[in-house]
N, C-alpha and C positions, 0 to 999 in steps of 0.2 A: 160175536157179531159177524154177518158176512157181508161181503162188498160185493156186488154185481156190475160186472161190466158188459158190453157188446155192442158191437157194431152191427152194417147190415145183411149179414150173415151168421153170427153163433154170439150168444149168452153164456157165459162164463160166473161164476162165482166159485168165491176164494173165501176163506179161514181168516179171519186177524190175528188170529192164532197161530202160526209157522207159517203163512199163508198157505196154509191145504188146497189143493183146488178140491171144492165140494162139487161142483155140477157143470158138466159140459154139454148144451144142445145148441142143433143149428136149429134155427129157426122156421126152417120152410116145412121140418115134420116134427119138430120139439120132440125128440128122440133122446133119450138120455145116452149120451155117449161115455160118463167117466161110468166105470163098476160101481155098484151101488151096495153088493157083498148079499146077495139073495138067498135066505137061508133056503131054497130048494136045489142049488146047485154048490153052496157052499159048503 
């Protein structure tokens, strides 16, 4: 399961699992800011 939190500025979501952080975006361009491992540069 994952837990989503944010305020008014960035969306965060976290793992219940180790609490991984799965996804970092702010919100005014919903950009994904954590690496997401893209097998074209990976």
């Amino acid at each position: 399961m994952t837990a989503t939190i944010q305020n008014e500025k960035v969306i965060v979501s976290i793992s219940d699992k180790g609490a991984e952080l799965q996804s970092v975006r702010l919100k005014e361009d919903n950009i994904e800011y954590l690496w997401q491992g893209d097998s074209t540069y990976w």
